[in-house]
NUDREN-606493 format. One record per residue (C-alpha): residue in one letter; x, y, z. Coordinates in steps of 0.1 Angstrom, whole numbers, plus 5000, padded with zeros to 4 digits. Layout:
N
aXYZ...
This chain:
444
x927668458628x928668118614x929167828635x930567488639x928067168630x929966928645x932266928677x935866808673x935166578702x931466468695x930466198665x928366308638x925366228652x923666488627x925666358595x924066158570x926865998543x924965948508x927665678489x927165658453x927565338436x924865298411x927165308377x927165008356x931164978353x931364888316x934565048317x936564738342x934764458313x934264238338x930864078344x931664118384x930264468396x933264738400x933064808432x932764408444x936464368425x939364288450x941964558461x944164438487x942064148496x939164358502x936464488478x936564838467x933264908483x934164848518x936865058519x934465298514x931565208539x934765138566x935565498561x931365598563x931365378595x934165498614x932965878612x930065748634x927165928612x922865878621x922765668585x924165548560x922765558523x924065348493x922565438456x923165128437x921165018407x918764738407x921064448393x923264458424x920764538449x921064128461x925064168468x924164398499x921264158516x923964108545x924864498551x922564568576x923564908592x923365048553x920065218540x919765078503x918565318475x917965258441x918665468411x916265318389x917865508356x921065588357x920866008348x923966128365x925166148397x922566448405x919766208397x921265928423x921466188445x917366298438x917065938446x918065918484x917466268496x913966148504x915565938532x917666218552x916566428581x916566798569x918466928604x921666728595x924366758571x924966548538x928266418531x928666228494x931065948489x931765698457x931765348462x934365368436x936865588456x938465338481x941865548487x939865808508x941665898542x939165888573x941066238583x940166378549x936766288553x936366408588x937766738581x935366748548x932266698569x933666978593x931367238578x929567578591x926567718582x925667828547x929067708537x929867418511x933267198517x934467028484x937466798482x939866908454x943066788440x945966928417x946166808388x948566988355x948866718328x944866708312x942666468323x938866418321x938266558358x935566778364x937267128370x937067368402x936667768389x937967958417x936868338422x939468658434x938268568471x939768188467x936068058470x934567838443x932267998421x931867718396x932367338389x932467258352x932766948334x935866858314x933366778282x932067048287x934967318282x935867468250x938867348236x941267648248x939967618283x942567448308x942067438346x944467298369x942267278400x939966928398x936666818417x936766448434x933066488437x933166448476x931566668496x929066808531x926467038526x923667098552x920566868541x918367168538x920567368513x921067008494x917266968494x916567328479x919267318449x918466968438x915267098420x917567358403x919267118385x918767028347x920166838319x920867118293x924266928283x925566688257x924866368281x921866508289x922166408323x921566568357x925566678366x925666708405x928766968396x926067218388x925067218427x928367438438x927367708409x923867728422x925467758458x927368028448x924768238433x922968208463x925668358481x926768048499x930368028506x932367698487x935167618506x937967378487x939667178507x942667008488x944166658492x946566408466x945266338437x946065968448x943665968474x940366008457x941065848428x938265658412x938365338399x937065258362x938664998345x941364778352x944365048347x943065208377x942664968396x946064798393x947365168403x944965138432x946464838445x950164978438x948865258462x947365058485x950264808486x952765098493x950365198522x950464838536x954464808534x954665108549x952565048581x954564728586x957564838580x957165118605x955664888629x959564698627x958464438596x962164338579x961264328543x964564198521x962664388492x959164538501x957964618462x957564268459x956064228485x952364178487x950364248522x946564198524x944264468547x943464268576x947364138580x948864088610x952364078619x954664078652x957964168658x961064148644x959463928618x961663898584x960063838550x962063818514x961663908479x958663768460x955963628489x952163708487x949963728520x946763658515x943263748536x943163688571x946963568582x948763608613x952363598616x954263558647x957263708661x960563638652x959163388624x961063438586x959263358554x961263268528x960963408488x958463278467x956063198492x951763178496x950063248523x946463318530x943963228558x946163068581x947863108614x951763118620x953063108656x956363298665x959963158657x958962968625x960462928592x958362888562x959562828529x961062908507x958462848478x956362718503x952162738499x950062758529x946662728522x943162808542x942762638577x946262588584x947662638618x951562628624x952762648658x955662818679x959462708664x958262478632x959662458599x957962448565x960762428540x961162468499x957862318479x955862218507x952162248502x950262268536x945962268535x943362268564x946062138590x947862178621x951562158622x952962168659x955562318678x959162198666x957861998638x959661998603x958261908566x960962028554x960861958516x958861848481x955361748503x951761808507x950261788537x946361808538x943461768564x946461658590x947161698628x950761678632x951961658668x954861778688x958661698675x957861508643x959761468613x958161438580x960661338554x960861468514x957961378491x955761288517x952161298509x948561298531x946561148503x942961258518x940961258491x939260928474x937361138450x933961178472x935161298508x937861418524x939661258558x942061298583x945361248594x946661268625x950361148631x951561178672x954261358691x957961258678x957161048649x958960978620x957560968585x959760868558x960861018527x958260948500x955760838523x952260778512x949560848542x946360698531x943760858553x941660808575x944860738595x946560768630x950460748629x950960678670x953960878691x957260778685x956560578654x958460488626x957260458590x959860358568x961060588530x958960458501x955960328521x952160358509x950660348547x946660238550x946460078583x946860258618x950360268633x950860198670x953160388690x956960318691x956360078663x958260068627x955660088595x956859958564x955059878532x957159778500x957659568474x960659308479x963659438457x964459198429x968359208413x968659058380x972458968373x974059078343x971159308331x973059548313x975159328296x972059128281x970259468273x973759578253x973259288233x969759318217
């Protein structure tokens, strides 16, 4: 009598996930690996290894090639394999079965699949004895899938290759190539394979065949064609990230996000967003943001790596770069650039200004085209500018610099020297009126 591997309510302490990820990726012609390309401001890859990790399995195993091996020296709770000739995908696996415990169960992943649903996955590795589970999709219109032969007792007796039909054979059923088989099984049909085919490589398809005829049961289990898609050049991955970015609006939106128009809307992964925040047409969030509640940001706006307190206005085409902190009630307005600072509570720079490498205090006022010029070509410095100042419009804030509380720098002002507190700053040139100008300049 068959029976249950796993427990609903225990981890896979007995799974072993095998993630293969050793393929060159001619296809994206990038010179950055496939699987290290961005998708939602994470690479392809971990999606994939998040998913791995979250089942809570004894090991995982990554089949890479040799030219990438030196982009994983900081995973440490992955088991690195090499593939050292790229002969199919049942080669790779030849190449780590070495490395798993024969009483567990195998389940094989591809670094290249990042769409994959932990509850897919879970149910996938769900498996009983002498039975296969294989992930399947529908899929009508022709494609270059791998297809699934089904016998009268809904089982699969074969897995073929798309170049490998005959030209009047159409199946609608495809393989995603993920799977769980017991270790053991795995072990005794890898041997079986060969390369009698017009690649001449070792097709890890031909396992579910050899299953059959060994009377092992090969259950499909079907998901959405969308969620184990692969990505191979740069079609499929902009598809991915349309997928992805629907998944991200989605979450939000459910989670009581107002989005003014959400397809153009663009969320990373690790986003995070309170309540009855607002956020119009055309803005991009970057990695690693936190929005606030009640805060709006306005269209056309930048964000990444920052943090934005509750009740804040930003933009609209305003960028905040990396570093930057904005606290509870302040206001970034249209064109403002803001780098590596901290704008405080109930402060305004509200138009046409960059402010970089600057602590701005409590209740200040920083008027249009004022700059933080913090750069002299070698190093960068800081400005700091006190609780209820007032910066003038077209200010220029040579750092180092320390603008004192209540201070006053007047508009059109290049500022080098320290400001004291409650003190008016003013640096121009005397204005100079020549009479009848315009009449003399007629004349020439």
């Amino acid at each position: 009598m068959a029976y249950w591997l796993f427990s609903k309510k225990n981890s896979m302490k007995n799974l072993e996930i095998i993630i293969l990820a050793a393929g060159k990726g001619t296809r994206m012609k990038s010179s950055k690996p496939k699987i290290f390309h961005d998708l939602g401001g994470k690479q392809i890859i971990d999606y994939v290894i998040d998913a791995s990790i979250r089942l809570k399995p004894k090991r995982i195993h990554l089949v890479i090639n040799n030219q990438i091996k030196n982009n994983f020296k900081n995973y440490n709770n992955l088991n690195i394999v090499i593939q050292k000739k790229q002969n199919g995908t049942g080669d790779a696996i030849k190449s780590a079965i070495k490395s798993l415990e024969k009483d567990s169960v195998t389940l094989v992943l591809y670094g290249d699949v990042p769409l994959i649903k932990h509850k897919t996955i879970l149910n996938v590795s769900r498996i009983k004895t002498n039975i296969v589970n294989l992930l399947c999709f529908n899929k009508e219109e022709r494609n270059n899938y791998g297809k699934v032969i089904l016998g009268t007792d809904g089982l699969i007796s074969q897995v073929i290759e798309q170049k490998e039909l005959k030209k009047n054979e159409n199946y609608y059923l495809c393989n995603s190539g993920i799977f769980a088989i017991e270790t053991k099984l795995l072990s005794s049909l890898l041997p079986k394979l060969n390369n009698n085919n017009k690649k001449k490589e070792f097709y890890l398809t031909d396992i579910f065949n050899l299953a059959f005829k060994k009377g092992v049961k090969v259950n499909p289990i079907q998901t959405a064609e969308t969620e184990v898609m692969g990505v191979n050049d740069k079609n499929d991955l902009a598809m991915a990230e349309k997928e992805i970015q629907n998944e991200f609006r989605s979450k939000h939106l459910t989670a009581g996000v107002t989005m003014r128009d959400p397809d153009t809307v663009y969320l990373s992964k690790d986003t995070k967003i309170g309540k009855d925040v607002t956020i119009h047409p055309f803005v991009i969030i970057g990695k690693n943001v936190v929005i606030g509640n009640n805060t709006e940001i306005h269209a056309f706006s930048h964000i990444e790596d920052c943090k934005i307190g509750k009740e804040v206005s930003i933009g609209p085409y305003a960028r905040i770069r990396p570093g930057t902190k904005i606290n509870d009630n302040a206001k970034v307005g249209n064109f403002v650039e803001i780098k590596n600072s901290e704008i405080d509570k109930r402060s305004k720079v509200n138009h046409l200004s960059y402010i970089g490498d600057t602590e701005i205090g409590k209740k200040v006022n920083v008027g249009a085209g004022t700059i933080t010029c913090n750069y002299d070509g070698a190093s960068k410095f800081k400005t700091v500018i006190k609780d209820k100042a007032f910066i003038g419009s077209n200010s220029s804030l040579v750092a180092p610099l320390i603008v004192g509380k209540n201070a006053y720098i007047g508009s059109g002002s290049t500022i080098t020297k320290h400001v004291v507190e409650n003190s008016l700053a003013v640096e121009r040139s005397s204005q100079k009126t020549v009479k009848n100008w315009s009449n003399k300049k007629g004349k020439k």
